[in-house]
N, CA and C atoms of all chains as a GROMACS GRO file, in nm:
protein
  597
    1UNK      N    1   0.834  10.028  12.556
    1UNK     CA    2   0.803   9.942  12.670
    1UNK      C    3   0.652   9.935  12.693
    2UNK      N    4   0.581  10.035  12.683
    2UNK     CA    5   0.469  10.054  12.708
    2UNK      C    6   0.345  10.115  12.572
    3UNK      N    7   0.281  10.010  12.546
    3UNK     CA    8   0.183  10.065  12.423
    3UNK      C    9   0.055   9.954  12.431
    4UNK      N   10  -0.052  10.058  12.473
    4UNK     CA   11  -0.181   9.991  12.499
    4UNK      C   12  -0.277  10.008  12.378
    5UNK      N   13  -0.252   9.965  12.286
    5UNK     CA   14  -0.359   9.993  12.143
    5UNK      C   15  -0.483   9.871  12.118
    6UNK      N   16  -0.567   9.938  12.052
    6UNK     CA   17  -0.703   9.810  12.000
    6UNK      C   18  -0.638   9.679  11.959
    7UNK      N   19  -0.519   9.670  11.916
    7UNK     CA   20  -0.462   9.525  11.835
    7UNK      C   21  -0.380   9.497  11.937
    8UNK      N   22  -0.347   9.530  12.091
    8UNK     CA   23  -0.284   9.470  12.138
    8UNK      C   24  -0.331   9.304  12.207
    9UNK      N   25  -0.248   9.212  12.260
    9UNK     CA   26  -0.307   9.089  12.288
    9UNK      C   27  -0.306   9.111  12.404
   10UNK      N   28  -0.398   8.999  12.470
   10UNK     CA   29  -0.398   8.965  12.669
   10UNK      C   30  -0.282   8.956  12.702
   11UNK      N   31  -0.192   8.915  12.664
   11UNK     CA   32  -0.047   8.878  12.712
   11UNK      C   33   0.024   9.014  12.727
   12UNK      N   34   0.023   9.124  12.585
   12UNK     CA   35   0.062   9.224  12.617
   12UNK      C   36  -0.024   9.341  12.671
   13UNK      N   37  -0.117   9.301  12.730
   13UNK     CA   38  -0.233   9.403  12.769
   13UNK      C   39  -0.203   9.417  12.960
   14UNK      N   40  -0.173   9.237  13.001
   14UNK     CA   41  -0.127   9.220  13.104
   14UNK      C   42   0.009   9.253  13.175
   15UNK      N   43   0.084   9.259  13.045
   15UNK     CA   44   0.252   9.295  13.035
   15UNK      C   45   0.245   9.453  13.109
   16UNK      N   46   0.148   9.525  12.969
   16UNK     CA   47   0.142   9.680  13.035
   16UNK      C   48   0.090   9.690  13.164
   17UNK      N   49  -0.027   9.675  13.216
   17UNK     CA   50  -0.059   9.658  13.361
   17UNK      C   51   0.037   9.594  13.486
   18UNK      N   52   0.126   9.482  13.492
   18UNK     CA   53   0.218   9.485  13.564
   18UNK      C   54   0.336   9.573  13.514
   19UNK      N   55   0.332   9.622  13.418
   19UNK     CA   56   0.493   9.701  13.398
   19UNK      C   57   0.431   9.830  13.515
   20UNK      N   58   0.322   9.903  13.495
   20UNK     CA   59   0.279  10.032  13.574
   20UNK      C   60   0.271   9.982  13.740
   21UNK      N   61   0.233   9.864  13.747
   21UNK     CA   62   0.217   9.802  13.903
   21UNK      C   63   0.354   9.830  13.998
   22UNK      N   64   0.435   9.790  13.889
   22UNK     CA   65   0.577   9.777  13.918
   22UNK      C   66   0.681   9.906  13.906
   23UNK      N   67   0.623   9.962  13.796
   23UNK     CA   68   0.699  10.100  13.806
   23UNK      C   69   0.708  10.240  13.840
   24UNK      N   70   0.552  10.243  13.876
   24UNK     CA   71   0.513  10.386  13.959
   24UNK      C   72   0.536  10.309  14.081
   25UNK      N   73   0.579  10.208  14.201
   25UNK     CA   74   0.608  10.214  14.325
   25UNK      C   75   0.742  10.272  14.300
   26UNK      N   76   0.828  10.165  14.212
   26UNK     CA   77   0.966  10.235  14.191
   26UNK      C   78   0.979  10.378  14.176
   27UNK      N   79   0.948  10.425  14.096
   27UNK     CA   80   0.932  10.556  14.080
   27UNK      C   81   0.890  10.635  14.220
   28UNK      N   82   0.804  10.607  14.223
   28UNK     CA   83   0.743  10.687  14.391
   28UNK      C   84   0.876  10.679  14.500
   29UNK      N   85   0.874  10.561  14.511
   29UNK     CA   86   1.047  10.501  14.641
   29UNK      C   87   1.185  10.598  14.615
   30UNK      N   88   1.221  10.618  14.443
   30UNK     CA   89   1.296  10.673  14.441
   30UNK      C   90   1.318  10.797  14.426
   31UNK      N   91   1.177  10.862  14.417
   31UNK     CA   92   1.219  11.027  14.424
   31UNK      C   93   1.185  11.065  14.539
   32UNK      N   94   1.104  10.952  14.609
   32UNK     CA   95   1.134  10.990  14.812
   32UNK      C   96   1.236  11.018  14.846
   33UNK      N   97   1.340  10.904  14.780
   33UNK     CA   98   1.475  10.912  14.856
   33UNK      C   99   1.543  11.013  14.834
   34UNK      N  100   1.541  11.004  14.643
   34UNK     CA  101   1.598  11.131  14.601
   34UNK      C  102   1.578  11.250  14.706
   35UNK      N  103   1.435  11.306  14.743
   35UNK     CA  104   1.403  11.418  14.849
   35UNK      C  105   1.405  11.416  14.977
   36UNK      N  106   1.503  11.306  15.017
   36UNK     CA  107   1.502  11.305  15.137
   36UNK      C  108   1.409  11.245  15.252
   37UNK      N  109   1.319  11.195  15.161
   37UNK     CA  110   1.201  11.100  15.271
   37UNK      C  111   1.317  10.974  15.377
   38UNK      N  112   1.413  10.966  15.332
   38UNK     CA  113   1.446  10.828  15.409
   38UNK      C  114   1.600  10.881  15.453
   39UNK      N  115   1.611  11.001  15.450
   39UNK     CA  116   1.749  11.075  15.514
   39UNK      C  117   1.805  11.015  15.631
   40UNK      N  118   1.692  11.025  15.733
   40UNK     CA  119   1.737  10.961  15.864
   40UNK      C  120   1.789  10.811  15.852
   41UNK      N  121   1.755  10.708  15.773
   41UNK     CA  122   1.817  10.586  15.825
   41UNK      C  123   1.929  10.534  15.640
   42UNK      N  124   1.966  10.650  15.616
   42UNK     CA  125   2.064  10.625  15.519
   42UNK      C  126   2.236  10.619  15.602
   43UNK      N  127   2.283  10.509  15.529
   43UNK     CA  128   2.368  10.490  15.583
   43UNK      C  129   2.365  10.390  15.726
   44UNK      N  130   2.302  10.389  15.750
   44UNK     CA  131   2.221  10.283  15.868
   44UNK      C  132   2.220  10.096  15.859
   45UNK      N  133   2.180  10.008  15.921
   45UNK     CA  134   2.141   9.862  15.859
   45UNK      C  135   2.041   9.884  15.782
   46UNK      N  136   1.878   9.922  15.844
   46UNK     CA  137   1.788   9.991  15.830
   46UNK      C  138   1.785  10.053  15.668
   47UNK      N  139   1.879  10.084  15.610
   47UNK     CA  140   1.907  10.102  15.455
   47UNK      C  141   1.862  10.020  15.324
   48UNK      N  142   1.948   9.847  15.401
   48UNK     CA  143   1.911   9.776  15.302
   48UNK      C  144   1.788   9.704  15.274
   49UNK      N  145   1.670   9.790  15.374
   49UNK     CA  146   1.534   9.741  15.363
   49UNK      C  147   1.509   9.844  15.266
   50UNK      N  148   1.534   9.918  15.207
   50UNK     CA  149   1.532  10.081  15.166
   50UNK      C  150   1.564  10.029  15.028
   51UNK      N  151   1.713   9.961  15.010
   51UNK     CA  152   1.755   9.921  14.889
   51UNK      C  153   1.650   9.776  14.847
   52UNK      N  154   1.621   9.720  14.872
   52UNK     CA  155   1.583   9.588  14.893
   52UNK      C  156   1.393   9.628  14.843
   53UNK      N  157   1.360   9.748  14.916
   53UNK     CA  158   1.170   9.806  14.880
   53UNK      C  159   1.228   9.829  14.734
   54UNK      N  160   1.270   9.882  14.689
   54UNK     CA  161   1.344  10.002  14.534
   54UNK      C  162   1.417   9.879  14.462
   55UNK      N  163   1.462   9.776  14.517
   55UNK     CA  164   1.461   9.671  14.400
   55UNK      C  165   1.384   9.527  14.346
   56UNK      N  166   1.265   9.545  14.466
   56UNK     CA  167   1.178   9.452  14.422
   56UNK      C  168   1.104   9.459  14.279
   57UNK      N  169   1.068   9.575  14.301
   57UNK     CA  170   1.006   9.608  14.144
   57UNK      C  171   1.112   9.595  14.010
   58UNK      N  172   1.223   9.596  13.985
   58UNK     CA  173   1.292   9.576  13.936
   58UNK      C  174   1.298   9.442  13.901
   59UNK      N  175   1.278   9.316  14.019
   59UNK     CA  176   1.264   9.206  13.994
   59UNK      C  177   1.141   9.149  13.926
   60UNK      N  178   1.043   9.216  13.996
   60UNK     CA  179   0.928   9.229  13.925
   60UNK      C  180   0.932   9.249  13.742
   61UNK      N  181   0.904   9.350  13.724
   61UNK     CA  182   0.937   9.441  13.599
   61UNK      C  183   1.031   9.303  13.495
   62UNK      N  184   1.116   9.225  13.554
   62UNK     CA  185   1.195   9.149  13.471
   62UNK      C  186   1.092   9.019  13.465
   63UNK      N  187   1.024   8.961  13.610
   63UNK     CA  188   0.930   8.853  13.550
   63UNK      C  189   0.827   8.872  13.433
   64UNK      N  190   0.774   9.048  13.517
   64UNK     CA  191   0.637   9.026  13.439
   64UNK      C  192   0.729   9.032  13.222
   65UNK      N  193   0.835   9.097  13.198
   65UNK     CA  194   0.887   9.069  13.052
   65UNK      C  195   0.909   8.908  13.008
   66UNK      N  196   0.964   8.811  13.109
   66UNK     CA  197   0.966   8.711  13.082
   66UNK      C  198   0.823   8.608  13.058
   67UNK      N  199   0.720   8.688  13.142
   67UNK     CA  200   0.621   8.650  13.120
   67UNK      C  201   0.526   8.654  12.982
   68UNK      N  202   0.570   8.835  12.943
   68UNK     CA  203   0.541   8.807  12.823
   68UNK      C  204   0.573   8.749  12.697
   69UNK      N  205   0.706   8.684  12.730
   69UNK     CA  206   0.758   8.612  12.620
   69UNK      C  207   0.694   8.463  12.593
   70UNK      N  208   0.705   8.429  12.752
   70UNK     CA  209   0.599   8.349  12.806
   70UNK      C  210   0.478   8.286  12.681
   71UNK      N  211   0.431   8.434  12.726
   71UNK     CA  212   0.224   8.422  12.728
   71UNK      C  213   0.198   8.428  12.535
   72UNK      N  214   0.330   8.550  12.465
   72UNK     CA  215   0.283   8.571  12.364
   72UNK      C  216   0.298   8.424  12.260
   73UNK      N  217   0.246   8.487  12.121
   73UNK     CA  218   0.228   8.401  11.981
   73UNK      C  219   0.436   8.375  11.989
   74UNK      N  220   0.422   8.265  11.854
   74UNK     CA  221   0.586   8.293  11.864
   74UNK      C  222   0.670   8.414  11.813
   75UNK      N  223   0.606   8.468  11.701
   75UNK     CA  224   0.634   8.537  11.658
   75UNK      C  225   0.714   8.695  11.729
   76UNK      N  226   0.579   8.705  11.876
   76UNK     CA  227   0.633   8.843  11.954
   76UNK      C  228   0.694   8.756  12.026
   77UNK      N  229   0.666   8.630  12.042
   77UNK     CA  230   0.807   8.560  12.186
   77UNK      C  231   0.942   8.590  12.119
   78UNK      N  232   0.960   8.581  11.961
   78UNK     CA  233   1.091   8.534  11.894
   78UNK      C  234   1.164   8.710  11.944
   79UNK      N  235   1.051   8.738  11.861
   79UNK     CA  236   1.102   8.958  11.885
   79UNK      C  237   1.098   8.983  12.030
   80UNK      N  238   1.035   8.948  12.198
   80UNK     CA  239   1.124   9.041  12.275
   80UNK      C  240   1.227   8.952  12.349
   81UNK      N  241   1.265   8.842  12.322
   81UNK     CA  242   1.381   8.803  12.376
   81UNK      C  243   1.457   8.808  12.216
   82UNK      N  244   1.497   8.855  12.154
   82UNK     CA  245   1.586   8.894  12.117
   82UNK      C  246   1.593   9.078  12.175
   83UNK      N  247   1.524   9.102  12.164
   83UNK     CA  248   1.532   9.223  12.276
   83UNK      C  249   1.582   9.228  12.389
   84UNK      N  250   1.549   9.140  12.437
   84UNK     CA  251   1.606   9.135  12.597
   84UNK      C  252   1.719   9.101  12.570
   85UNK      N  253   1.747   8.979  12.492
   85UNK     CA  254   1.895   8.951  12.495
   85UNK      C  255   1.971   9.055  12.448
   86UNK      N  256   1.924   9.129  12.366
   86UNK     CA  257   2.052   9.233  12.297
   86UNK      C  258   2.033   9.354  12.411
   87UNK      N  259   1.922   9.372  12.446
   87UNK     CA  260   1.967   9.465  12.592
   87UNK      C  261   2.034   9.443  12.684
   88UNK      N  262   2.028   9.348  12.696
   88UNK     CA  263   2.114   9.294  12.900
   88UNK      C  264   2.234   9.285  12.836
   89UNK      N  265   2.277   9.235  12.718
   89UNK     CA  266   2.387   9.198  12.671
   89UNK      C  267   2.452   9.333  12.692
   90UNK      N  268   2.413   9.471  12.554
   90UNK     CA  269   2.470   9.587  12.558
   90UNK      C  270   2.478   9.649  12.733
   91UNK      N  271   2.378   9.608  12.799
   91UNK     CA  272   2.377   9.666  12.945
   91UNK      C  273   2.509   9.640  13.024
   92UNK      N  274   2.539   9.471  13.005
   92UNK     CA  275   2.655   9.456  13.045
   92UNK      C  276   2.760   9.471  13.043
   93UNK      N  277   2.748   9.506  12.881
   93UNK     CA  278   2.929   9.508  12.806
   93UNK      C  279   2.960   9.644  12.859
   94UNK      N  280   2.839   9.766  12.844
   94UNK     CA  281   2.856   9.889  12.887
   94UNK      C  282   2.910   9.898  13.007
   95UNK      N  283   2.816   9.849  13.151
   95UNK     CA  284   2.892   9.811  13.278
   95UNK      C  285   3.005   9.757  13.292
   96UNK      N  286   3.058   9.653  13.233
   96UNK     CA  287   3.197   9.600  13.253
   96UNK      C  288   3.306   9.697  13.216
   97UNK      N  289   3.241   9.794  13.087
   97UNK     CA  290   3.331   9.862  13.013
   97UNK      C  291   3.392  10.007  13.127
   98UNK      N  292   3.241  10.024  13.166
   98UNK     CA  293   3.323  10.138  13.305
   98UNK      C  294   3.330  10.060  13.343
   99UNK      N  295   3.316   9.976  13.454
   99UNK     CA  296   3.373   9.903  13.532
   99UNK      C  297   3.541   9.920  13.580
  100UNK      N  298   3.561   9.821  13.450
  100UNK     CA  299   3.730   9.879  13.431
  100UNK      C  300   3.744   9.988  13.410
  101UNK      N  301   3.699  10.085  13.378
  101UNK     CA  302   3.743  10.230  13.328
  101UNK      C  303   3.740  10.264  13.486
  102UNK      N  304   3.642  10.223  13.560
  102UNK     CA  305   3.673  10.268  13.740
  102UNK      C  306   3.788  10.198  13.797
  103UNK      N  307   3.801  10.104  13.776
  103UNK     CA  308   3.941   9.982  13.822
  103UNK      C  309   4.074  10.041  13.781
  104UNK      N  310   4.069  10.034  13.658
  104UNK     CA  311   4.211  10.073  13.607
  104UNK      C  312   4.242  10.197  13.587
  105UNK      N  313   4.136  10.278  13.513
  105UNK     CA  314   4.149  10.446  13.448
  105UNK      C  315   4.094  10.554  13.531
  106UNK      N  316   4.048  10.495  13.650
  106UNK     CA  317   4.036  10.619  13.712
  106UNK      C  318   3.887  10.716  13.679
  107UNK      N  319   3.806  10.598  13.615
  107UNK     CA  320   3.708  10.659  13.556
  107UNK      C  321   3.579  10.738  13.708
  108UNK      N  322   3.516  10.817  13.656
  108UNK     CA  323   3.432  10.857  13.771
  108UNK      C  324   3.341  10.763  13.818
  109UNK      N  325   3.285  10.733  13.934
  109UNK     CA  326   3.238  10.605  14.007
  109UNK      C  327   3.088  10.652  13.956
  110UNK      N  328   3.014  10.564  13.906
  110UNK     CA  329   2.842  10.591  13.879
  110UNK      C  330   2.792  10.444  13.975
  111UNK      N  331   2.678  10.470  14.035
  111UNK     CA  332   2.637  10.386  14.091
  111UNK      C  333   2.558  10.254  14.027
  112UNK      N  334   2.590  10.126  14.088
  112UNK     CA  335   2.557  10.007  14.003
  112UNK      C  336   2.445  10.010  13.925
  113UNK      N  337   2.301  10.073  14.026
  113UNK     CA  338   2.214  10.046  13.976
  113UNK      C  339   2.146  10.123  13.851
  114UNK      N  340   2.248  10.186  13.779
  114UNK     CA  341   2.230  10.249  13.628
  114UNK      C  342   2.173  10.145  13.561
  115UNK      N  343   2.265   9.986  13.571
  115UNK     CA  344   2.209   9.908  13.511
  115UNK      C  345   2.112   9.903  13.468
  116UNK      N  346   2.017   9.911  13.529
  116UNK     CA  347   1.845   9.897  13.550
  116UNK      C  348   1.824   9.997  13.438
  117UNK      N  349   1.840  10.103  13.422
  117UNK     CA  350   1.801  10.212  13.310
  117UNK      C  351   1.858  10.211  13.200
  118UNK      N  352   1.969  10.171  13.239
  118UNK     CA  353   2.047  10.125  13.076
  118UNK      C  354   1.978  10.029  13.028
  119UNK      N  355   1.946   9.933  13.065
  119UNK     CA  356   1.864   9.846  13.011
  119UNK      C  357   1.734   9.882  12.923
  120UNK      N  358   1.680   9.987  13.002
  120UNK     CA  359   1.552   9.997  12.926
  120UNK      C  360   1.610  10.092  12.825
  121UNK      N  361   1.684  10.179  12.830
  121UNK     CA  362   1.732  10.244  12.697
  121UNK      C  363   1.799  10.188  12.565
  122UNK      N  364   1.872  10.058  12.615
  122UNK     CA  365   1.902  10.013  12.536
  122UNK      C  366   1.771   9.906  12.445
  123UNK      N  367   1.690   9.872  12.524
  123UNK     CA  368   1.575   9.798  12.526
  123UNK      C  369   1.515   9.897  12.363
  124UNK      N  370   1.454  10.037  12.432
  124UNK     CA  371   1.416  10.088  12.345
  124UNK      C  372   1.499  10.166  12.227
  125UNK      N  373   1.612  10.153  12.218
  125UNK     CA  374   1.672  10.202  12.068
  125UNK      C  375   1.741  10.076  11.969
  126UNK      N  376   1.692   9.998  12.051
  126UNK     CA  377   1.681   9.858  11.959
  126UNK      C  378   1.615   9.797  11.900
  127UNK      N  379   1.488   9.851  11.992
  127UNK     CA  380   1.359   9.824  11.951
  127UNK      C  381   1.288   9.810  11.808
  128UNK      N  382   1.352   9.995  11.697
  128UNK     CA  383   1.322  10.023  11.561
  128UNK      C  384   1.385   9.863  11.466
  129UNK      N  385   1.488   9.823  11.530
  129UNK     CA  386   1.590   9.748  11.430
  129UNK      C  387   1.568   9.601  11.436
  130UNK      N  388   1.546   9.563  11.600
  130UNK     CA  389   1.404   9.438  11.577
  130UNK      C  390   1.277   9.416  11.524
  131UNK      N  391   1.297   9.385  11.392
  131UNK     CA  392   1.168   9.348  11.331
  131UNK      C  393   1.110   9.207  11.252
  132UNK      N  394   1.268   9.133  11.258
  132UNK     CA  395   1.221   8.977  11.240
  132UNK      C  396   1.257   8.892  11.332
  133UNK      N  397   1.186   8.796  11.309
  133UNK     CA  398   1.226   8.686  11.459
  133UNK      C  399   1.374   8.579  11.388
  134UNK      N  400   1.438   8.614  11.245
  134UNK     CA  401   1.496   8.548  11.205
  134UNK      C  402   1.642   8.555  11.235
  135UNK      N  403   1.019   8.302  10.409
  135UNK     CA  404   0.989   8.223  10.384
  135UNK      C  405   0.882   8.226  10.304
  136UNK      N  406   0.860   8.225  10.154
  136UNK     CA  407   0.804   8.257  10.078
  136UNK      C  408   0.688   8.196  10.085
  137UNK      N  409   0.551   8.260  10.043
  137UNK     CA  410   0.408   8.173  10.132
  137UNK      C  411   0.307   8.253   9.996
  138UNK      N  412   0.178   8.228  10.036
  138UNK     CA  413   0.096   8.297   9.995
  138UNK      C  414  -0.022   8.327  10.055
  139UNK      N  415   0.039   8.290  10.130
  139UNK     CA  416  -0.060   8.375  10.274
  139UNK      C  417  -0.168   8.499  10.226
  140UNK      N  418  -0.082   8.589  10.162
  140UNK     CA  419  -0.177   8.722  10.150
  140UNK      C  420  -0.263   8.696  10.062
  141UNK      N  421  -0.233   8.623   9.978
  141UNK     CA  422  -0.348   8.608   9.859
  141UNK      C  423  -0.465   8.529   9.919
  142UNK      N  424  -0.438   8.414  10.021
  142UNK     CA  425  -0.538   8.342  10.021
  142UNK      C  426  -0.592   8.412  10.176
  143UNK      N  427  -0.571   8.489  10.206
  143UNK     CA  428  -0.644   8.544  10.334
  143UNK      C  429  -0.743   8.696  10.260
  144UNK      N  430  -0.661   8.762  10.128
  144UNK     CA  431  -0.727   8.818  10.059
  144UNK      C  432  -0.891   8.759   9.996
  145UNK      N  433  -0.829   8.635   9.944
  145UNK     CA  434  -0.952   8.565   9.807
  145UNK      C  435  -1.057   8.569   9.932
  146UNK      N  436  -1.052   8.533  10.071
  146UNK     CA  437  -1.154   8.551  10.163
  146UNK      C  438  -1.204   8.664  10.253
  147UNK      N  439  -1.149   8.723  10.178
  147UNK     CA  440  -1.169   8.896  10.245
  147UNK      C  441  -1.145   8.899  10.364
  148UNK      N  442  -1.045   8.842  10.454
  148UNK     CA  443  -1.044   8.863  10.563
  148UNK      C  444  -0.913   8.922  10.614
  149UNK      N  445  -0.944   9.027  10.698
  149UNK     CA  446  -0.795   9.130  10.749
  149UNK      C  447  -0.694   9.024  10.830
  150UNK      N  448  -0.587   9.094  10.789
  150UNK     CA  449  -0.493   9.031  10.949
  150UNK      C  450  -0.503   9.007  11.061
  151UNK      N  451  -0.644   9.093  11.133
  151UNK     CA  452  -0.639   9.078  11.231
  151UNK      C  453  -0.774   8.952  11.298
  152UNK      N  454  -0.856   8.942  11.180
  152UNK     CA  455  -0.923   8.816  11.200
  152UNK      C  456  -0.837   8.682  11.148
  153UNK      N  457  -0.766   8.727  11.063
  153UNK     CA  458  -0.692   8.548  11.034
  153UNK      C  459  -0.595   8.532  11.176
  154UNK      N  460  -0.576   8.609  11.205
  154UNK     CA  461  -0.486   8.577  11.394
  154UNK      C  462  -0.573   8.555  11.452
  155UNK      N  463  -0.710   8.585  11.464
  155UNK     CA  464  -0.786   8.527  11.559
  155UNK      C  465  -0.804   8.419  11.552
  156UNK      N  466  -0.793   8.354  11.377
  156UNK     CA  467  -0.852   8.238  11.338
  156UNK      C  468  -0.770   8.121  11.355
  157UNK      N  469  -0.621   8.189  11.333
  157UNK     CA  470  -0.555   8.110  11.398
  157UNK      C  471  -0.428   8.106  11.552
  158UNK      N  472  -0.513   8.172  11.663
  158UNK     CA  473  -0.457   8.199  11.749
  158UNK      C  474  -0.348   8.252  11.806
  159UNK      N  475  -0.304   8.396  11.690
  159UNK     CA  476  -0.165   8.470  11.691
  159UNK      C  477  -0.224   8.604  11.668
  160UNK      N  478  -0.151   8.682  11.696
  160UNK     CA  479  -0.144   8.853  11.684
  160UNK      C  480  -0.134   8.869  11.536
  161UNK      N  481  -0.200   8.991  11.504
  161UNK     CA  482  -0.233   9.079  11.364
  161UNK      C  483  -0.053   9.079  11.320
  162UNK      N  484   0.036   9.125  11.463
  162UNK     CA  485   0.163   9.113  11.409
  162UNK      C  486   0.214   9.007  11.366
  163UNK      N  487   0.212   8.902  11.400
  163UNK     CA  488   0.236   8.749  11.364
  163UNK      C  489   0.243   8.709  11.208
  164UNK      N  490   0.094   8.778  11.203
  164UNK     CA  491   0.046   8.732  11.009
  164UNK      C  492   0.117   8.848  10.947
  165UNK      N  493   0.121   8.972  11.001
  165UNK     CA  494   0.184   9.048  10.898
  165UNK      C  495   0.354   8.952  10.880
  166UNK      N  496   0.415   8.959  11.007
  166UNK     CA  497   0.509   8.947  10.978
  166UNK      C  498   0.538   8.790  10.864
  167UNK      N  499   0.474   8.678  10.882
  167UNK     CA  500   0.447   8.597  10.774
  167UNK      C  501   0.402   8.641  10.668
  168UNK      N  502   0.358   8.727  10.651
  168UNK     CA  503   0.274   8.748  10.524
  168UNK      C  504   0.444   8.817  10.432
  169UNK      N  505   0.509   8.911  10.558
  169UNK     CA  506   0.589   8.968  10.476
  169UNK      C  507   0.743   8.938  10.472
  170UNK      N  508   0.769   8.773  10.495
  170UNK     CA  509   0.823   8.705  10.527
  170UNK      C  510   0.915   8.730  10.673
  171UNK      N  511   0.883   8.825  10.736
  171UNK     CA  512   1.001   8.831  10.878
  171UNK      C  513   0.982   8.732  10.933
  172UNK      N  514   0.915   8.616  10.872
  172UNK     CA  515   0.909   8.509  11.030
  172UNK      C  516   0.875   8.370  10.984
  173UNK      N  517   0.944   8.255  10.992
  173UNK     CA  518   0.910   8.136  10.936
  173UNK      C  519   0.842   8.095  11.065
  174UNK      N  520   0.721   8.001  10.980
  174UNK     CA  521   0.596   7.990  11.118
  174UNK      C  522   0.682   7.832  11.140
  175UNK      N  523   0.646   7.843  11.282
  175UNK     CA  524   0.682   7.698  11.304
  175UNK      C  525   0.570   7.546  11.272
  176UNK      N  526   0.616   7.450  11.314
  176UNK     CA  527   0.572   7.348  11.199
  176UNK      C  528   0.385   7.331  11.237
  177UNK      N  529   0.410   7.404  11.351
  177UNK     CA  530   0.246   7.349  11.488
  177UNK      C  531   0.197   7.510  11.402
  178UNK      N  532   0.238   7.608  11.379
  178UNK     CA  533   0.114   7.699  11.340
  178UNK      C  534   0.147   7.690  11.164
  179UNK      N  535   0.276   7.618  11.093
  179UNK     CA  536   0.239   7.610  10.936
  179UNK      C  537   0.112   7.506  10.921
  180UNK      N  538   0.108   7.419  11.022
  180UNK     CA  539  -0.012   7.326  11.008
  180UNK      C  540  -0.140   7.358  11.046
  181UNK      N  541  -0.166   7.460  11.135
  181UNK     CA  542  -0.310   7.535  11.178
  181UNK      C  543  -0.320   7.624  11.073
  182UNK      N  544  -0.186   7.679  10.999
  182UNK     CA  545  -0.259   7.735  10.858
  182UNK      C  546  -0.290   7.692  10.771
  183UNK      N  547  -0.254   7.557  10.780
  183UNK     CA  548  -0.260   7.475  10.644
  183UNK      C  549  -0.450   7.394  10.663
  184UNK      N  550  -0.507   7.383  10.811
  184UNK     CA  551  -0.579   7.364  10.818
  184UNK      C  552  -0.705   7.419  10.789
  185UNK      N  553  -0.679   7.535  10.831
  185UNK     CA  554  -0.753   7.668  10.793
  185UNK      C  555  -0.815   7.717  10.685
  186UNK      N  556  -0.726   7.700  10.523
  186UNK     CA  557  -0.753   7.689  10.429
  186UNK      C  558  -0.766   7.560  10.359
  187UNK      N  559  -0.750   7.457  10.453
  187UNK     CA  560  -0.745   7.337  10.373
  187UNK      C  561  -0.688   7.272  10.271
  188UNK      N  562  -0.571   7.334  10.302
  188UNK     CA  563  -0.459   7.302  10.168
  188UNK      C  564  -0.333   7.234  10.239
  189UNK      N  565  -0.280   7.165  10.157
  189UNK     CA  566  -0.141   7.116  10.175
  189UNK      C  567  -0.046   7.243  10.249
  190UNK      N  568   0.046   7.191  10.326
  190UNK     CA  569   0.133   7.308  10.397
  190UNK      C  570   0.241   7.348  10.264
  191UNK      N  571   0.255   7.282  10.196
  191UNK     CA  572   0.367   7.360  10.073
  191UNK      C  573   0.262   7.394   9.976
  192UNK      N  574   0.113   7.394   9.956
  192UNK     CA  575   0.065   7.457   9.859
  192UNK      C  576   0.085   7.600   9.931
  193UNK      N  577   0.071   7.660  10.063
  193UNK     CA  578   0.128   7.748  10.096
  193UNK      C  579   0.227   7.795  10.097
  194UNK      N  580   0.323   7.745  10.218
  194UNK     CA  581   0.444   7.816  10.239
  194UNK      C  582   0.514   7.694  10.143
  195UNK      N  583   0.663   7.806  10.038
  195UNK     CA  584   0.712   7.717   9.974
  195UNK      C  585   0.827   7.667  10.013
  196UNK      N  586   0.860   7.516   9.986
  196UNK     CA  587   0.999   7.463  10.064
  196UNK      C  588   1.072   7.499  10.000
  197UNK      N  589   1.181   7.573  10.134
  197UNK     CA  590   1.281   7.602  10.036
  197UNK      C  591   1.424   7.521  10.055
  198UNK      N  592   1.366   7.386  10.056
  198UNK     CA  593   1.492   7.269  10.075
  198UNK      C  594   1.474   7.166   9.916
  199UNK      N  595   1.351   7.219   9.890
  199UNK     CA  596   1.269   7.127   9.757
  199UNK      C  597   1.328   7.177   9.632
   0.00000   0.00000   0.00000
């Protein structure tokens, strides 16, 4: 996700700089919560300003990638949306797959927003095997 | 997409990462043309074809021909 080298381009130089803009707030928001910074108004209305701070960046984080598909040559446009697509794709099939495993099998409940991390994991072990835009 | 890209960015001594400058793409771009992962589209086979001043199939070869 993140690699700032001498051969990188403006497009991905800018990519890395909003990915950190976007992901140390996230990061910061959620190990508040994790520790209890926002104890008092959990469970509250007052919450979904809570959920809503912790998923902006998330929204973020997805423009500034579209952006770089955007900004780059075709070549890195062709390579990260096939990335993206084969991530969100595996992200989903995975989610649907518990999904039902919570619906029907009784599977243990994980909270939605795994999504978000599955994504980038799947993002990066796909990453080695994307190497043509063909 | 079979080319000869490397030879003629070689005969001018120039790295991958100045022929992307030269023609407005990433060092990855030309490698990946050079080592066929990537058929250039028709707007940068023609900024390469400009570049060296050659016909676009004295470069990249058709492979419909």
């Amino acid at each position: 996700m993140l690699a700032l080298g001498k051969s990188t381009t403006p497009a991905h130089r800018k990519y890395v700089i909003r990915t950190m803009a976007f992901m140390i707030p996230y990061a910061l928001v959620n190990t508040g919560a994790i520790f209890g910074a926002f104890d008092e108004i959990m469970g509250k209305p007052a919450a979904w300003v809570l959920a809503l701070v912790i998923s902006a960046p998330v929204v973020g984080q997805i423009w500034a990638t579209l952006s770089l598909i955007r900004d780059s040559d075709e070549f890195v446009r062709a390579l990260t949306a096939k990335q993206f697509i084969i991530a969100s794709g595996l992200s989903m099939a995975v989610a649907s797959m518990w999904g039902f495993g919570e619906s029907y099998a009784g599977a243990y409940h994980l909270p939605a927003w795994l999504i978000y991390p599955l994504f980038w994991f799947f993002w990066g072990v796909s990453a080695p095997f994307i190497r043509t835009s063909k | 997409m079979k080319n000869r890209l490397k030879l003629l960015r070689v005969e001018r001594g120039w790295t991958q990462e100045q022929l992307g400058q030269a023609l407005g793409v990433s060092r990855q771009a030309v490698n990946a043309l050079e080592t066929e992962k990537h058929d250039p589209s028709l707007d940068l086979a023609y900024r390469v074809a400009v570049l060296f001043a050659r016909p676009v199939e004295d470069i990249f070869e058709n492979p419909h021909a």
